[in-house]
C-alpha positions in Angstrom: 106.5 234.4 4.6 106.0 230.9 3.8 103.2 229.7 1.6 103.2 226.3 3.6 100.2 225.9 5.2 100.7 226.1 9.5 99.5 223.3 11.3 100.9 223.2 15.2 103.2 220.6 14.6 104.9 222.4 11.3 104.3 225.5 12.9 107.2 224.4 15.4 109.4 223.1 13.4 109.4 226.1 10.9 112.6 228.1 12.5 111.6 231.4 10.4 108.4 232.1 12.3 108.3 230.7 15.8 109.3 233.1 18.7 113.1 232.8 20.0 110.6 231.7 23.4 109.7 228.6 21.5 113.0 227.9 20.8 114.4 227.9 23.9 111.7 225.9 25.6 112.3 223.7 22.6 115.9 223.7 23.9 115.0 223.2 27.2 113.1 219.9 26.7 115.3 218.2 24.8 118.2 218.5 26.9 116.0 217.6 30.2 114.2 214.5 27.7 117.4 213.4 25.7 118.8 210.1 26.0 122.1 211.8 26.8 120.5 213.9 29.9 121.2 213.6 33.2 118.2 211.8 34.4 116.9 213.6 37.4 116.6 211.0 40.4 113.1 212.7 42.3 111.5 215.5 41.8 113.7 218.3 43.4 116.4 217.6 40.8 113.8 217.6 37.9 112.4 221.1 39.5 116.2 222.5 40.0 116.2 221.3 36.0 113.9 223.2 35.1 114.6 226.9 36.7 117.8 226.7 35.2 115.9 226.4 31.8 113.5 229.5 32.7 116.3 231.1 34.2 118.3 231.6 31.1 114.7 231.8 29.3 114.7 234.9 31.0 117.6 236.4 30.9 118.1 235.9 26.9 114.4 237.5 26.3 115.5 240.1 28.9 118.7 241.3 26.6 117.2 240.5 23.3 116.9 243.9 20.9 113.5 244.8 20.8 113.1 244.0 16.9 113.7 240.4 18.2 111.7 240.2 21.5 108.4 238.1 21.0 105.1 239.5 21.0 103.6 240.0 24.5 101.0 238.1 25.5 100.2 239.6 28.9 100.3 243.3 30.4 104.4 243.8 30.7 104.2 244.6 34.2 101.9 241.6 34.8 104.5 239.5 33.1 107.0 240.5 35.1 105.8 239.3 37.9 104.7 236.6 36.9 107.9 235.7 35.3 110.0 236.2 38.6 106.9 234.6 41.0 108.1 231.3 39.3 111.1 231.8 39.5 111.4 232.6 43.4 108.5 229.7 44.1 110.6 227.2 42.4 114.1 227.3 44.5 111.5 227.8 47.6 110.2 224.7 46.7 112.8 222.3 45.4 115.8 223.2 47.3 116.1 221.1 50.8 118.2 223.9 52.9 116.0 227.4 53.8 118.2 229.9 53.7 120.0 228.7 50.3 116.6 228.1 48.7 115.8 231.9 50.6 119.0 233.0 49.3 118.5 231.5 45.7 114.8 233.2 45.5 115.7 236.7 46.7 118.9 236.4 44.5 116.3 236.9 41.5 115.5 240.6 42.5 118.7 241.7 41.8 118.8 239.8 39.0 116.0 241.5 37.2 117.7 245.4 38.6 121.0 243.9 36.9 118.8 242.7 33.4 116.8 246.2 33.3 120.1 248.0 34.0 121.7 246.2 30.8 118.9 246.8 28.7 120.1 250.7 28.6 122.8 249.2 26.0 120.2 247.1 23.9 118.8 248.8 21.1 115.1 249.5 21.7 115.5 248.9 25.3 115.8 250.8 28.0 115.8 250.8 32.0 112.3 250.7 33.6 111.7 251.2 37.5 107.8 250.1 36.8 109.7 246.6 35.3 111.9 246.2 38.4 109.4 246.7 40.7 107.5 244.4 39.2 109.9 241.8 39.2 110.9 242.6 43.0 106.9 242.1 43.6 106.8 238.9 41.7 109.8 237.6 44.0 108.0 238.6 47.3 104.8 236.8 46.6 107.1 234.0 45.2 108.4 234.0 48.7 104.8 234.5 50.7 103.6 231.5 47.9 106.7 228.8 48.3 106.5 229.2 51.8 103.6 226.4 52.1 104.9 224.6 49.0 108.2 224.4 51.1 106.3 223.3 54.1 104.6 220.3 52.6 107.6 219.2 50.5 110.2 219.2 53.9 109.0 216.0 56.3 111.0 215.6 59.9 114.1 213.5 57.9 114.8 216.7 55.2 113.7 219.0 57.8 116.3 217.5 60.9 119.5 217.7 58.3 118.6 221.0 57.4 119.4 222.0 60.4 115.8 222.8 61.5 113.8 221.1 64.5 111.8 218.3 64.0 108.2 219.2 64.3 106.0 217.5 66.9 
């Protein structure tokens, strides 16, 4: 351990004793901030931007060893679904067309059958049906949730070259 004393901002840059979670939303942000980025033009790109990041946020914690996985915060089958909720509400969301932002959130439930099925070669890990349902029950009420967000975001234009009626 270091003998430096741990303020929040040296607590973030001190690599030896911040979660690989910190690190990868550390990642995250300075690839969406850097001068180099890609810019996001409105805020559908910027939303698309950022489930890629929690995406592969969860996919590394989901196939980490469990001597590297951070300390839990939340019940695990709480953070499940919370986990994949935001990752189903998200495409619902910021994606224009309905079935490939439907297609893009229900993708995530075999996503996280496909992660708990890996974790049976991950030492310390194993396959959990309590996890998968949880994830598959985060997805849904992503789905039930984005369906309003979805709703608001699509006027008559987006709505009409999605192939949808335009509403009255």
């Amino acid at each position: 351990l270091s003998s430096r004393p741990r303020n929040s901002r040296r607590a973030l840059l001190d690599v030896d004793h911040r979660p690989i979670s910190v690190d990868l939303w550390i990642l995250c942000l300075t690839m969406i901030s850097s001068d180099k980025a890609v810019r996001p033009a409105n805020k559908r790109q910027f939303l698309i931007a950022v489930w890629g990041c929690l995406l592969a946020s969860v996919v590394v914690l989901s196939l980490l060893p469990a001597s590297f996985a951070p300390e839990q915060v939340v019940d695990d089958g709480l953070g499940h679904c919370l986990a994949y909720l935001v990752l189903a509400v998200i495409p619902m969301a910021a994606l224009r067309r309905r079935g490939t932002a439907l297609a893009a959130a229900l993708s995530m439930i075999p996503l996280g059958i496909l992660l708990e099925v890996l974790q049976i070669q991950i030492p310390g890990r194993a396959f959990e049906w309590k996890d998968a349902g949880s994830n598959s029950l985060g997805v849904m009420l992503g789905l039930v949730l984005g369906l309003p967000l979805r709703l608001r975001s699509t006027g008559p234009t987006e709505a009409r070259s999605a192939g949808e009626p335009a509403k009255p």
